[in-house]
Residue frames as qw, qx, qy, qz and C-alpha x, y, z in Angstrom:
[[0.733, -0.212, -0.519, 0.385, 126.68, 57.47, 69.85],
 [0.439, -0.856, 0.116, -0.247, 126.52, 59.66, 73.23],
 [0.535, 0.140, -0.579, 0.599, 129.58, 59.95, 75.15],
 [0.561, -0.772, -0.294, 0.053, 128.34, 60.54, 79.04],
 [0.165, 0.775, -0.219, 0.568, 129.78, 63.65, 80.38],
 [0.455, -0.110, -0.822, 0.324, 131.40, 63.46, 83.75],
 [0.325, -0.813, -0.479, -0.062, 129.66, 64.91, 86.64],
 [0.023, 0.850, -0.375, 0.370, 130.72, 68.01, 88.72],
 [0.573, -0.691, 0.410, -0.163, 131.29, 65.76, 91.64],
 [0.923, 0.187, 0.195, 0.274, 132.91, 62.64, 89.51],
 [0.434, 0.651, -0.219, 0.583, 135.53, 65.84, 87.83],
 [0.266, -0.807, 0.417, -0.322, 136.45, 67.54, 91.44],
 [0.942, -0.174, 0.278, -0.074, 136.79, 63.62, 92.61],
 [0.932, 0.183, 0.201, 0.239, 139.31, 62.98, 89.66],
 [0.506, 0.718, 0.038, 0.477, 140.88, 66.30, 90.03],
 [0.317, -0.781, 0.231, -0.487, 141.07, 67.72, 92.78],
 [0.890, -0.422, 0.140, 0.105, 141.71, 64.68, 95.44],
 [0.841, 0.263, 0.091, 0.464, 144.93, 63.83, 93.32],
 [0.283, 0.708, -0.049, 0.645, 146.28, 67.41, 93.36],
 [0.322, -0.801, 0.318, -0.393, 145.70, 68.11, 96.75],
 [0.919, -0.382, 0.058, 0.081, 147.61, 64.91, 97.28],
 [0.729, 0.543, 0.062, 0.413, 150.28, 66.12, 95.21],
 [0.063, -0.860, 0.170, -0.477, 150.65, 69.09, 96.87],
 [0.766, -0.613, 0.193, -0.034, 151.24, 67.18, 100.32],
 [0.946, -0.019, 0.088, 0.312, 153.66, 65.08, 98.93],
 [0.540, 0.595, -0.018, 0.594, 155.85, 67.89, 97.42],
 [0.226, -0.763, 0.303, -0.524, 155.73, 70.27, 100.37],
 [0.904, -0.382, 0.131, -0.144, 156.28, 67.14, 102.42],
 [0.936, 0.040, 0.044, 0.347, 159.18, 66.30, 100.37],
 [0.160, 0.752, -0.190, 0.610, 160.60, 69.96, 100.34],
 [0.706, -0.594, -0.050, -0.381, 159.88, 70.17, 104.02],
 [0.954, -0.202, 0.037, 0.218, 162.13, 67.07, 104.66],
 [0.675, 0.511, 0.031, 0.531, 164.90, 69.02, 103.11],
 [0.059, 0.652, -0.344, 0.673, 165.25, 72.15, 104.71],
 [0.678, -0.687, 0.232, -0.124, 164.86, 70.26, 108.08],
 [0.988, 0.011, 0.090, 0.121, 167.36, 68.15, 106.82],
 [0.721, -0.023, 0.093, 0.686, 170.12, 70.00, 105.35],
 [0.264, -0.700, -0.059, 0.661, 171.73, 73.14, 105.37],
 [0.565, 0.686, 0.287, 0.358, 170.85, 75.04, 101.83],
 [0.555, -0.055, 0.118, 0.822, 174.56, 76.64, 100.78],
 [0.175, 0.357, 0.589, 0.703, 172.30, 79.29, 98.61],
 [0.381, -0.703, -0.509, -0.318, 169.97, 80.68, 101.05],
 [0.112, 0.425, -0.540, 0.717, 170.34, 82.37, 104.17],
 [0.014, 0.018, -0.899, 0.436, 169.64, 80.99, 107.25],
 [0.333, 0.277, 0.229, -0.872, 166.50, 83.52, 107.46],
 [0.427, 0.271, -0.615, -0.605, 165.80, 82.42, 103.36],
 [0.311, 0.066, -0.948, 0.006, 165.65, 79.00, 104.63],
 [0.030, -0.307, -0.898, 0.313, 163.30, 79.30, 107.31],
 [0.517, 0.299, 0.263, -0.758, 161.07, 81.57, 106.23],
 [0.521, 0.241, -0.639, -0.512, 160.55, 79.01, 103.33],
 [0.357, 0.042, -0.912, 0.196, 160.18, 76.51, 105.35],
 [0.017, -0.077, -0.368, 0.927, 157.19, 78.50, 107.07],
 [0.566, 0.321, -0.157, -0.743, 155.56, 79.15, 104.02],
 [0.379, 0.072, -0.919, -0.078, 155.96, 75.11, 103.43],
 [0.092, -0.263, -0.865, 0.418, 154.36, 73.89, 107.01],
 [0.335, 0.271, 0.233, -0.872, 151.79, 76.95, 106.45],
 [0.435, 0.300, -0.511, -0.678, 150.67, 75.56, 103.21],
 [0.374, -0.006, -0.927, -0.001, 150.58, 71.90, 104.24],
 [0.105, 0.267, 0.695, -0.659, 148.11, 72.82, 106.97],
 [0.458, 0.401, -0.025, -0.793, 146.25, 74.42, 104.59],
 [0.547, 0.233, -0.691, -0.411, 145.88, 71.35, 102.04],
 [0.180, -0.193, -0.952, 0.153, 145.24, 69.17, 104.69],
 [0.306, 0.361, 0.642, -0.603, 142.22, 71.39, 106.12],
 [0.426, 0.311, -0.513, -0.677, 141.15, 71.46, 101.79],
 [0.157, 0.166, -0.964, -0.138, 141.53, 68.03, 102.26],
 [0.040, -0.264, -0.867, 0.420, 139.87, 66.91, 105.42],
 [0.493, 0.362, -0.058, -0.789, 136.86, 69.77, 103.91],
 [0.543, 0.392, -0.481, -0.565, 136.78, 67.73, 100.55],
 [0.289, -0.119, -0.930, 0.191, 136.22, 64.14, 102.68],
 [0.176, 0.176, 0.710, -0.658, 134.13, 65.56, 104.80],
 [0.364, 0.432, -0.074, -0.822, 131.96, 66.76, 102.02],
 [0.740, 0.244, 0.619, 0.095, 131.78, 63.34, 100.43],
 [0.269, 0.079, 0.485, 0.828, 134.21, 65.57, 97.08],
 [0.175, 0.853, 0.421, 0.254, 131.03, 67.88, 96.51],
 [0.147, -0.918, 0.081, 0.359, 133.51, 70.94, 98.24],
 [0.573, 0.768, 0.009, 0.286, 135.55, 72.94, 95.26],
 [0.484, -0.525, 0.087, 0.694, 138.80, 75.21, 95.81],
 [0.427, 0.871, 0.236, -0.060, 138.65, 78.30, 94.70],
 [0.758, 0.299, -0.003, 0.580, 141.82, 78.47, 91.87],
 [0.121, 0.875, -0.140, 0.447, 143.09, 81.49, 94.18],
 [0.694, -0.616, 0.324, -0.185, 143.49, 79.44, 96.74],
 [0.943, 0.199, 0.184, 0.192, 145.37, 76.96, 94.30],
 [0.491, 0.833, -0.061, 0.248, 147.59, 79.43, 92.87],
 [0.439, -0.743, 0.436, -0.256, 149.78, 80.14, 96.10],
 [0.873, -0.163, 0.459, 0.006, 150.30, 76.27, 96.27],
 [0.800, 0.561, 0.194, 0.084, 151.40, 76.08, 92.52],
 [0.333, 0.858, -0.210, 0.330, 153.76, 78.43, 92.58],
 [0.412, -0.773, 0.420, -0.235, 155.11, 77.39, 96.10],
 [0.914, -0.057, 0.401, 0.015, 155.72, 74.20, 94.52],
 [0.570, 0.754, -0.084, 0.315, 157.60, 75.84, 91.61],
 [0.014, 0.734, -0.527, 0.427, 160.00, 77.68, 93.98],
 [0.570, -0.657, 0.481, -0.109, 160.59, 74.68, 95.72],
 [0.899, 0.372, 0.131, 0.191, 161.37, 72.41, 92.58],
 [0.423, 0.762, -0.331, 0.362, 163.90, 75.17, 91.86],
 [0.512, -0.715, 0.460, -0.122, 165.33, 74.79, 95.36],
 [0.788, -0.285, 0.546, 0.013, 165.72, 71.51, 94.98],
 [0.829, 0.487, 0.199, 0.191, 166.96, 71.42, 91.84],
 [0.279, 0.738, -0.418, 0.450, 169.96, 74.17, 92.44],
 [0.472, -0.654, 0.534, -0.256, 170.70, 72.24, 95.36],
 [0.873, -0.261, 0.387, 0.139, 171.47, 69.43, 93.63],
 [0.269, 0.931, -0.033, 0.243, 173.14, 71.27, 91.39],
 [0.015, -0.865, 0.376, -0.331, 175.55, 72.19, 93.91],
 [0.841, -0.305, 0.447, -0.012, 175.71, 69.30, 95.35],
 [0.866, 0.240, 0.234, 0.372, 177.16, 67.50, 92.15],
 [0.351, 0.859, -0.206, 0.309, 179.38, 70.82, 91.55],
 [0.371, -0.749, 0.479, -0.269, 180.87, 70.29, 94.96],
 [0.929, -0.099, 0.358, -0.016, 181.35, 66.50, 94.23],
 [0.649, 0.659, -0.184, 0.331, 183.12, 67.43, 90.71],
 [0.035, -0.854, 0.378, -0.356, 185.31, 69.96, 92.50],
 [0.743, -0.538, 0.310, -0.249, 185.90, 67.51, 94.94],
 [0.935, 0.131, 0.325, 0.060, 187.25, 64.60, 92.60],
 [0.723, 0.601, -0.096, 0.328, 189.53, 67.08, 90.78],
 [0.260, -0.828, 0.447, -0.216, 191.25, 68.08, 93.94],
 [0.956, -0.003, 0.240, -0.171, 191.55, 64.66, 94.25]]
């Protein structure tokens, strides 16, 4: 029994599309944050240049995108161009994750003053 391999353009199709939608959605949902609220942990500066490297990135994944449509999925990314994204999504998981963090420390604190 043969198992059919997938094609290159069937793998970039089932890999790629998803990821670079991933990517939107996270920097989109980071994004919403620092326009949204003042991070306690950062400095003003911290904050917006992150928030820089966020809107910079999202431009970039959408022109990956709007490439990798245009191309009917036959256009790659080359994993150097991925790496930057990966990692900007790491450091914004942590964000958001010591900010809520602090958030629920400042609620505790809050309830034993209380």
């Amino acid at each position: 029994m043969s198992i059919e391999q997938p094609t290159e353009l069937e793998l970039l199709k089932t890999v790629l599309e998803p990821l670079l939608e991933d990517f939107q959605y996270w920097f989109g949902r980071s994004r919403s944050l620092l326009e949204s609220e003042r991070i306690s942990f950062l400095s003003a500066q911290e904050q917006a240049q992150l928030l820089e490297r966020i809107v910079k990135s999202q431009q970039e994944v959408q022109a990956a995108q709007t490439l990798f449509r245009a191309t009917g999925g036959a256009a790659g990314i080359d994993s150097k161009i991925l790496l930057p994204w990966h990692q900007l999504v790491a450091e914004c998981w942590n964000v958001a994750q010591k900010w809520r963090e602090t958030k629920q420390q400042a609620r505790t604190n809050q309830n034993l003053k209380q």
